[in-house]
C-alpha positions as a Markdown table, in Angstrom:
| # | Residue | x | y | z |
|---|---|---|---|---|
| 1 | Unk | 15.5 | 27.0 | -57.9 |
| 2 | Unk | 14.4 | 23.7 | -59.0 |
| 3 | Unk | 14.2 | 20.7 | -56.0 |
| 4 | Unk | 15.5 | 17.9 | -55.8 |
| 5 | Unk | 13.0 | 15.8 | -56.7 |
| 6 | Unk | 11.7 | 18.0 | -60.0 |
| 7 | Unk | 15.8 | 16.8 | -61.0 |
| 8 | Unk | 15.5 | 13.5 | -60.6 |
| 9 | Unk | 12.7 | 12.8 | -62.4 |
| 10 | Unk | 12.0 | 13.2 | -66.1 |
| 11 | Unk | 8.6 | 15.4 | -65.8 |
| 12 | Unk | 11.0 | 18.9 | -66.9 |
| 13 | Unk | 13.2 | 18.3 | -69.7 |
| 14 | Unk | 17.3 | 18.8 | -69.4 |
| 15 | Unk | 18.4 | 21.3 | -71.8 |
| 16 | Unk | 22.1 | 21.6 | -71.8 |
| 17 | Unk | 23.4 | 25.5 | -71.8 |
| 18 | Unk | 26.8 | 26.9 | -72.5 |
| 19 | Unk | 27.0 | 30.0 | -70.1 |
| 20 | Unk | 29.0 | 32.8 | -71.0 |
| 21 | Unk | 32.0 | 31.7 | -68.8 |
| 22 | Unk | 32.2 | 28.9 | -70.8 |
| 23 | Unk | 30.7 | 26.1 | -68.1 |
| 24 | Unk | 27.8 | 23.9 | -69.5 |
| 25 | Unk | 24.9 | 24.0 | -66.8 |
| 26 | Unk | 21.7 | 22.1 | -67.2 |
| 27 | Unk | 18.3 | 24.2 | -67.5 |
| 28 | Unk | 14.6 | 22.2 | -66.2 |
| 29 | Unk | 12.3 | 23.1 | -68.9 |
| 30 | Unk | 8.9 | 22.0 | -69.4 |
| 31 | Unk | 8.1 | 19.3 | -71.7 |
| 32 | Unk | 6.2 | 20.5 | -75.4 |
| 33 | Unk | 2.5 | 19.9 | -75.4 |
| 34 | Unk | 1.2 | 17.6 | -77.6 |
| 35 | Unk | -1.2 | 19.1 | -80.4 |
| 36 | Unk | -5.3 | 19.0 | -80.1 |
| 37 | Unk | -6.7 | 16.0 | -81.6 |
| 38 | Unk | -10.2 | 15.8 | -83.2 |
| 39 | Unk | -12.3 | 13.9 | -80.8 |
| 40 | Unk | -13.8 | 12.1 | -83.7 |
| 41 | Unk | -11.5 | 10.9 | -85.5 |
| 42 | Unk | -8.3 | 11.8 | -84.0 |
| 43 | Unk | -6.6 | 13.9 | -86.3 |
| 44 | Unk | -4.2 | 16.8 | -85.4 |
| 45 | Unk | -6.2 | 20.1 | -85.3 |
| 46 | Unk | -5.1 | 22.9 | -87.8 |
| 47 | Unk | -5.1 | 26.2 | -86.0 |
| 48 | Unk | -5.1 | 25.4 | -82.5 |
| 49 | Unk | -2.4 | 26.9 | -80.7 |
| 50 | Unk | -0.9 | 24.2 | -78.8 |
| 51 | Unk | 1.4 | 26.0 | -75.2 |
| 52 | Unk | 1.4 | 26.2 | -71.4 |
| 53 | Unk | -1.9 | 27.5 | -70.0 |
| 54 | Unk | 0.3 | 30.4 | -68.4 |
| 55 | Unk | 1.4 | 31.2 | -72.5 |
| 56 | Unk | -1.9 | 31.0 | -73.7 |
| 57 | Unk | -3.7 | 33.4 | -71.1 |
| 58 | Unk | -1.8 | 36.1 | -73.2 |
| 59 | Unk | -3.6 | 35.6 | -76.4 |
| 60 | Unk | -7.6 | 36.5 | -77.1 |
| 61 | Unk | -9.8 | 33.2 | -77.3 |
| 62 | Unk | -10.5 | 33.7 | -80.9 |
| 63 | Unk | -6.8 | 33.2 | -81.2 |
| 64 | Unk | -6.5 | 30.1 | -79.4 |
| 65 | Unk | -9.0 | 28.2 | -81.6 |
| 66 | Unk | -11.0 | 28.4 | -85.0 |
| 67 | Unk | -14.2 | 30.7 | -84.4 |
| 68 | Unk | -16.7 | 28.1 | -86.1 |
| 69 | Unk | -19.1 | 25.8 | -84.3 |
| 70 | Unk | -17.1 | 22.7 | -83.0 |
| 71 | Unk | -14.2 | 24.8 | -83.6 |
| 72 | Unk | -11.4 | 23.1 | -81.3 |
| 73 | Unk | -13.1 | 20.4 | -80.7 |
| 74 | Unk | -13.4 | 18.5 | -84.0 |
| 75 | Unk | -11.6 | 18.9 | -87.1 |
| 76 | Unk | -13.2 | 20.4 | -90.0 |
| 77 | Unk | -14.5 | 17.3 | -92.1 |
| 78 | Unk | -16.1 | 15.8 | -89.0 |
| 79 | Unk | -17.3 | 19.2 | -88.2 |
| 80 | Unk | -18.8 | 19.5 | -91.5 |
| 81 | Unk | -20.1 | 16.0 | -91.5 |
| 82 | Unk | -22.1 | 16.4 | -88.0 |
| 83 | Unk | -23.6 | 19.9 | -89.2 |
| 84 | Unk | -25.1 | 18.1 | -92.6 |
| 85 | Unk | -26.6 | 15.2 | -90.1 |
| 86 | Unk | -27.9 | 17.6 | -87.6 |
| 87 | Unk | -29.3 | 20.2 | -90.8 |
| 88 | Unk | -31.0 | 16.5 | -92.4 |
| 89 | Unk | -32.5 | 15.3 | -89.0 |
């Protein structure tokens, strides 16, 4: 049961349901995550799995990100860029 306070606000989402009988009943769902952003440049990150924390515990970590250095963290130009500068110094 959701209270009263989680229903007034706008932190769940309202997501309008047709029941069986026919009624329309409102359902509190969480909000969609926003995807992973490079912390460089600010891109979207390709193959980061973007879900509740709860949803995520369910897959391995290799899964959950690219298995690379920096991998989750920045996307693969900047990545590539930074590896290059840290190979030349």
């Amino acid at each position: 049961m959701v209270t009263p306070a989680q229903t007034k606000s706008r932190s769940l989402r309202r997501v309008h349901i047709t029941t069986p009988g026919g009624r329309t009943v409102i359902h509190y769902r969480p909000r969609p995550h926003s995807k992973a952003q490079c912390g460089n440049c600010k891109k979207d990150l390709q193959a980061v799995m973007t879900a509740r924390p709860r949803l995520l515990a369910n897959y391995a970590k290799t899964e959950r990100r690219p298995e690379r250095p920096y991998g989750g963290m920045l996307c693969s130009k900047c990545s590539r860029a930074l590896i290059k500068s840290k190979a030349r110094a």
